[in-house]
C-alpha positions as CSV (number, residue, x, y, z in Angstrom):
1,X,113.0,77.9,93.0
2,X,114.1,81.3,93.5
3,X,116.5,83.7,92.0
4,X,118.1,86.7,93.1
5,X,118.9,88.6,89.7
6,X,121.2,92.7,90.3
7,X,121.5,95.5,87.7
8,X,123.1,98.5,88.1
9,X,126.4,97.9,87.9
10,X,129.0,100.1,86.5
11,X,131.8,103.0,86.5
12,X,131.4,106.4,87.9
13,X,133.9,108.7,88.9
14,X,134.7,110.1,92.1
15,X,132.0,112.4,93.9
16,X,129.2,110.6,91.1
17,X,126.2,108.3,92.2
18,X,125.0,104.9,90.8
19,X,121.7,102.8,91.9
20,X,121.7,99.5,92.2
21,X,119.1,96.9,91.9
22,X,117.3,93.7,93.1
23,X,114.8,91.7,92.1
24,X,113.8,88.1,93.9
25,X,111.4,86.1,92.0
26,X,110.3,82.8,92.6
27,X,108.3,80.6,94.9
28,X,108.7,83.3,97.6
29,X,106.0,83.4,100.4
30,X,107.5,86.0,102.0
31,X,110.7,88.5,102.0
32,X,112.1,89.6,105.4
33,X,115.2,91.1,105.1
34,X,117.3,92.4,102.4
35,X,120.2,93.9,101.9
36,X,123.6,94.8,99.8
37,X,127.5,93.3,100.5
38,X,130.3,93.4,98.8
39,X,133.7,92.8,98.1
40,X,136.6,94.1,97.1
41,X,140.1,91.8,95.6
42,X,141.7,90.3,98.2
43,X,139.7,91.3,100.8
44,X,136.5,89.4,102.8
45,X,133.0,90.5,101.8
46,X,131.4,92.9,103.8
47,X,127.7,94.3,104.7
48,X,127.1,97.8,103.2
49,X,123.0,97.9,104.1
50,X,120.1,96.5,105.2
51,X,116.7,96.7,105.2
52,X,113.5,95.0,107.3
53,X,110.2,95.6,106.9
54,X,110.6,99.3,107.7
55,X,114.3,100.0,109.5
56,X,117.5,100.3,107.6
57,X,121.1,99.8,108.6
58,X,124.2,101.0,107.3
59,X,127.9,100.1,107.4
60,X,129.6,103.0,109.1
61,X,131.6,103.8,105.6
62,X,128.4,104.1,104.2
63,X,126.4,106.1,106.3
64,X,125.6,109.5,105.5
65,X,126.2,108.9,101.4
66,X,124.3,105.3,100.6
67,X,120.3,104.7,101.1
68,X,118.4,101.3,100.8
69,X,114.9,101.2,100.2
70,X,112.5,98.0,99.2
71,X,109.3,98.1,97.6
72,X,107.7,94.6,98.4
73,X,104.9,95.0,95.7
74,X,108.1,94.4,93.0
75,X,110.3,92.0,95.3
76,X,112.9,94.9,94.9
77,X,115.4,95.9,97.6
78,X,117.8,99.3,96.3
79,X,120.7,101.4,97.0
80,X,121.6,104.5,95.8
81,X,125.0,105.1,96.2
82,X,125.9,108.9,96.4
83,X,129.3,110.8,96.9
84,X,130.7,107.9,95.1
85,X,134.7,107.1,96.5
86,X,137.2,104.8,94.8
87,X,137.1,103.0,98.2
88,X,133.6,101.8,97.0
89,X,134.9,99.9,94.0
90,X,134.0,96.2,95.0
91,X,131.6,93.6,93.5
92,X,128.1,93.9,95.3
93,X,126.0,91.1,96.3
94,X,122.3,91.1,97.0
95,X,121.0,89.3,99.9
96,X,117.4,88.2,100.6
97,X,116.8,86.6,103.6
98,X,113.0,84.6,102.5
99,X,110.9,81.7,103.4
100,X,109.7,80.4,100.2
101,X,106.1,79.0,99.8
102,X,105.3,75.9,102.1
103,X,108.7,76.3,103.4
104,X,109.6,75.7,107.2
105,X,112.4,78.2,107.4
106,X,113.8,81.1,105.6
107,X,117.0,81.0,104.1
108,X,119.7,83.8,102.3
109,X,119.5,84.0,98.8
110,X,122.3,86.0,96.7
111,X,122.9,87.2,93.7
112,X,125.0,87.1,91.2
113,X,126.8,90.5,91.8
114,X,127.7,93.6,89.9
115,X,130.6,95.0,89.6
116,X,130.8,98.9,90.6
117,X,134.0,101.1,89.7
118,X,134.7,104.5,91.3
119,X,137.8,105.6,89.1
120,X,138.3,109.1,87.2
């Protein structure tokens, strides 16, 4: 019914930036939040960013080096990822937070995850 599909994924050294993806397709009436996790080996996944209508948030880790944007024409939430630090290196997960068409209440959709490396 819907799918949550990421690209953007790869390995960048220190200091380097990557952008990430997102791209919800489906039977979606309508997107309200969106955002980026992710998670490291052995360690719980966390929120990096999200985005409403119009007002980001950002992990404090984050802040100052990562920005998430949306453009709703394309059903397509990003993150560019600057200042890039091996600390980074985790899988990340797409979230879509949507109320598909007829539905009576929206529900989180994830993706698949990509795998980002910060390593020289």
């Amino acid at each position: 019914q819907v799918q949550v599909v990421e690209s953007g994924g790869g390995l960048v050294q220190p200091g380097g930036s990557l952008r990430l993806s997102c791209v919800a397709s489906g039977n979606i009436f309508k997107i309200y939040t969106m955002g980026w996790y992710r998670q490291a080996p052995g360690k719980p996944r966390e929120l990096v960013a999200t985005i409403t209508s119009d007002n980001p948030n950002y992990a404090d880790s984050v802040k100052g080096r990562f920005t998430i944007s949306r453009d709703n024409a394309k059903n397509t939430v990003y993150l560019q990822m600057n200042s890039l630090k091996p600390e980074d290196t985790a899988v990340y997960y797409c979230n879509v937070d949507l109320l598909v068409y007829r539905g009576t209440v929206p529900y989180d959709y994830w993706g698949q995850g990509t795998q980002v490396t910060v390593s020289s």
